[in-house]
TORPA-4810 file (N, C-alpha, C, O; in nm, 3 decimals):
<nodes>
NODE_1_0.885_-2.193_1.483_0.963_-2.097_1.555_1.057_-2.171_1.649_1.021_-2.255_1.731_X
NODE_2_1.161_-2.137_1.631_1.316_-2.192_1.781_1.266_-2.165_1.888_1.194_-2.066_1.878_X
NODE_3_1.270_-2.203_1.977_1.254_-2.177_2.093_1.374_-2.200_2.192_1.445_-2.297_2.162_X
NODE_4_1.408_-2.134_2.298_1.513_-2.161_2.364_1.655_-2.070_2.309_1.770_-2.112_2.321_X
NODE_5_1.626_-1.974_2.264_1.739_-1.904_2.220_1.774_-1.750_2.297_1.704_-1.713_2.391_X
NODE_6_1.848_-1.696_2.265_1.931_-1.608_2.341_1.836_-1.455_2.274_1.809_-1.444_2.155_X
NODE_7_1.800_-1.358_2.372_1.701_-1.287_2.315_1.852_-1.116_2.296_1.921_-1.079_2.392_X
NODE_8_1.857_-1.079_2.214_1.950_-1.014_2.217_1.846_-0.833_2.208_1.759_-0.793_2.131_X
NODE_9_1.907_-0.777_2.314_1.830_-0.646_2.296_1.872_-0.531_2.190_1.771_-0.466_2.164_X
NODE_10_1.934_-0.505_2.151_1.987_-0.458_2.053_1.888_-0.491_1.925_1.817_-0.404_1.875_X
NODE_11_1.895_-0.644_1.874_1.850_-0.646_1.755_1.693_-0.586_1.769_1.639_-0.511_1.688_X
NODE_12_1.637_-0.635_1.889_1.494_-0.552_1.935_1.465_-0.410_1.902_1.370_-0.376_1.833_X
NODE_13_1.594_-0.288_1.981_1.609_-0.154_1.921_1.653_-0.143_1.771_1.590_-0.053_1.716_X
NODE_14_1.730_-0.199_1.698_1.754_-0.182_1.547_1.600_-0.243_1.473_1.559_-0.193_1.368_X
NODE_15_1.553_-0.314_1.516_1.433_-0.361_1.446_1.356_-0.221_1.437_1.318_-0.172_1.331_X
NODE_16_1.340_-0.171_1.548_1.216_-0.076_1.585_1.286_0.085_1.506_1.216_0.167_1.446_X
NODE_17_1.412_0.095_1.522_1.464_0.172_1.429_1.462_0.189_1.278_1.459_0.301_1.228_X
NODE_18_1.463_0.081_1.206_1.433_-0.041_1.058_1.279_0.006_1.047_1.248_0.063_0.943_X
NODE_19_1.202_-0.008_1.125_1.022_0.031_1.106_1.017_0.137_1.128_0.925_0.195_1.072_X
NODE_20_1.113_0.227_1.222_1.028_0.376_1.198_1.060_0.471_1.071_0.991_0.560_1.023_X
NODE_21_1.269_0.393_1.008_1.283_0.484_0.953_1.215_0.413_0.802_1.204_0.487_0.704_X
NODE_22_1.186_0.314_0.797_1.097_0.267_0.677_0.947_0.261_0.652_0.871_0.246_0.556_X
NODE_23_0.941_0.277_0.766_0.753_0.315_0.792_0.697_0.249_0.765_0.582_0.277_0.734_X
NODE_24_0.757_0.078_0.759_0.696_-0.057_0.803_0.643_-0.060_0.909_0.671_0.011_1.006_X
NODE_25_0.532_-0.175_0.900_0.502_-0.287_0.994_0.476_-0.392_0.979_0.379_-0.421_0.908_X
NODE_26_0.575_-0.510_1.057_0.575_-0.661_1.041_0.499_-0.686_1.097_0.557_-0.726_1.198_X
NODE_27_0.350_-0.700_1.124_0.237_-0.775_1.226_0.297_-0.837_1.313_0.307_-0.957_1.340_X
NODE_28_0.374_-0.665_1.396_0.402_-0.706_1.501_0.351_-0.507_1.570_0.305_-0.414_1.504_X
NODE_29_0.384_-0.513_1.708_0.305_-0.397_1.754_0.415_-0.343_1.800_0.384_-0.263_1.888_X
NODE_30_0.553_-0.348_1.782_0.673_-0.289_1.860_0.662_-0.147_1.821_0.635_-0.118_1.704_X
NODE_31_0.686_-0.039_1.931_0.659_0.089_1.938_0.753_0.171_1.997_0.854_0.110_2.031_X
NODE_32_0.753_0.288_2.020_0.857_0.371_2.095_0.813_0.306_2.244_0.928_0.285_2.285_X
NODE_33_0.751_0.273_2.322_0.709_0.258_2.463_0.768_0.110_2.475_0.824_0.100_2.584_X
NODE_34_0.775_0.002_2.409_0.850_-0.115_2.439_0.988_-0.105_2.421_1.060_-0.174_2.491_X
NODE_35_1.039_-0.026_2.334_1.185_-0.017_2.377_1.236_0.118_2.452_1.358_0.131_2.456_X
NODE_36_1.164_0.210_2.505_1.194_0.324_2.612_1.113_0.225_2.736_1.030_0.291_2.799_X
NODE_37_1.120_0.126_2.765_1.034_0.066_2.866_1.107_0.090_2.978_1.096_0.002_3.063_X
NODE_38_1.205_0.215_3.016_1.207_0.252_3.146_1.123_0.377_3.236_1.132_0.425_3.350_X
NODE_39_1.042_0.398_3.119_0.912_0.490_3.123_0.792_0.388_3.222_0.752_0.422_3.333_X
NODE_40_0.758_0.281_3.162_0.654_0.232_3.218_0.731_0.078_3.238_0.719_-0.021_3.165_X
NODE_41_0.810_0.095_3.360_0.869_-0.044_3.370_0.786_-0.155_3.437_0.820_-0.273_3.433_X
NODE_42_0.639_-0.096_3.519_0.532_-0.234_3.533_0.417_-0.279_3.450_0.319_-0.338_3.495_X
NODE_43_0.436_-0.244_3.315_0.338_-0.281_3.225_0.374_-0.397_3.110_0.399_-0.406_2.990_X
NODE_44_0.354_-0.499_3.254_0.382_-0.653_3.121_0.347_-0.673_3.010_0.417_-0.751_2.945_X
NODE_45_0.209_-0.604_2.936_0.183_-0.633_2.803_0.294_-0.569_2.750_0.317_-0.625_2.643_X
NODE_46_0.395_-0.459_2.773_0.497_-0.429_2.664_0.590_-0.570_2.686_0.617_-0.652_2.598_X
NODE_47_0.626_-0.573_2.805_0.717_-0.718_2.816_0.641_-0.775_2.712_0.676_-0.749_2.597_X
NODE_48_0.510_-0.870_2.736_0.473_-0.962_2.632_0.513_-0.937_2.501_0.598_-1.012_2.453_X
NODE_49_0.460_-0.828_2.421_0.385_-0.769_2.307_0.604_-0.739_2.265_0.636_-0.744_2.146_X
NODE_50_0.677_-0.723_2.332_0.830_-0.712_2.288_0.906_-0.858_2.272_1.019_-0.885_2.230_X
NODE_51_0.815_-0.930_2.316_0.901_-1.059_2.346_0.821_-1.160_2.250_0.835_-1.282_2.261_X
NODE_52_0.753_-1.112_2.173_0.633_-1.192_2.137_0.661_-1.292_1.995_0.750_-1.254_1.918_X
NODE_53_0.610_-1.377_1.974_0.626_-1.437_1.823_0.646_-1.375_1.699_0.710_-1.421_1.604_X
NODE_54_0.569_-1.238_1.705_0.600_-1.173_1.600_0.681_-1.072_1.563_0.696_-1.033_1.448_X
NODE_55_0.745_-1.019_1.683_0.878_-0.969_1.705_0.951_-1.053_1.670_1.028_-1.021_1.579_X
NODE_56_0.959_-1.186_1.721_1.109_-1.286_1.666_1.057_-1.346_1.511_1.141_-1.383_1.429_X
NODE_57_0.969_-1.350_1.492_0.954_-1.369_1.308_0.985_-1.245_1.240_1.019_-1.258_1.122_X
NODE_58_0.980_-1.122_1.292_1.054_-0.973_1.202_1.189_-1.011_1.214_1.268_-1.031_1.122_X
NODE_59_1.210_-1.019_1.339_1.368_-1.045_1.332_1.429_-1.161_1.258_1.549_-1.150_1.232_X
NODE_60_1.375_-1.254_1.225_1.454_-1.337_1.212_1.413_-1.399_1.041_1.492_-1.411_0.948_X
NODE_61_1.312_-1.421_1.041_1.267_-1.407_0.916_1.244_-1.300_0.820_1.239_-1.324_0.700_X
NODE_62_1.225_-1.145_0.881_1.266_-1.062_0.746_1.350_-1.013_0.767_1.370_-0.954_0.661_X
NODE_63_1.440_-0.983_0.843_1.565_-0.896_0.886_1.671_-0.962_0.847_1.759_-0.924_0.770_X
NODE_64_1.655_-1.133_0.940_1.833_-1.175_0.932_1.809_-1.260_0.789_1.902_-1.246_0.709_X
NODE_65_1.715_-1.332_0.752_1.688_-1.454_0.646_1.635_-1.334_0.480_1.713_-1.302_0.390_X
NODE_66_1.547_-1.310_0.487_1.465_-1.204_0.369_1.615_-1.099_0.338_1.696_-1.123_0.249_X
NODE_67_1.625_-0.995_0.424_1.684_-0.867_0.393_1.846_-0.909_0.410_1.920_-0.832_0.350_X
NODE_68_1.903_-1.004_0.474_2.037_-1.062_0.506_2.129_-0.911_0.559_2.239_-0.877_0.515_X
NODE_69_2.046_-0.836_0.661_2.111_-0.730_0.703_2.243_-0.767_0.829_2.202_-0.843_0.916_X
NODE_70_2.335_-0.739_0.840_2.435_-0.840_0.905_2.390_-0.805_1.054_2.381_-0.895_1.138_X
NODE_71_2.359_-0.660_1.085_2.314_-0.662_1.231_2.216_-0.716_1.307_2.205_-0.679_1.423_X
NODE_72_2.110_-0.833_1.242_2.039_-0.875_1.267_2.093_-1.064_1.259_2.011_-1.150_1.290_X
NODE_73_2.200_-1.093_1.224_2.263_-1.217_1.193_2.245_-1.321_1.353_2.220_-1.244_1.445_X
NODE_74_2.247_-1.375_1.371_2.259_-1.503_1.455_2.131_-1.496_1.534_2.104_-1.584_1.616_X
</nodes>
């Protein structure tokens, strides 16, 4: 995994959009409550659990690399 890269929020909400309207899940736990996180803005496990390794392997390995969807690119 890269480390040190630019976390873009967007591709975070299109991901979670991509799983609900496909009714995937990448063994990852992203939900409606990590990206409405102005509902429960002191509950760090969504920070963690949104920011997590397996959020950036959906993104980046099946989204931008696997599926070559362009909104998920860089």
């Amino acid at each position: 995994m890269k480390t040190g890269g630019k976390i873009n929020w967007q591709h975070i909400q299109q991901l979670y959009k991509l799983l609900e309207t496909e009714g995937i899940r990448l063994a990852n736990k992203l939900k409606a409550a990590h990206v409405n996180w102005h509902k429960a803005k002191m509950k760090a496990n969504l920070a963690a659990q949104t920011l997590s390794a397996s959020v950036t392997d959906a993104l980046q390995e099946f989204c931008d690399v696997e599926l070559k969807l362009p909104q998920f690119s860089g």
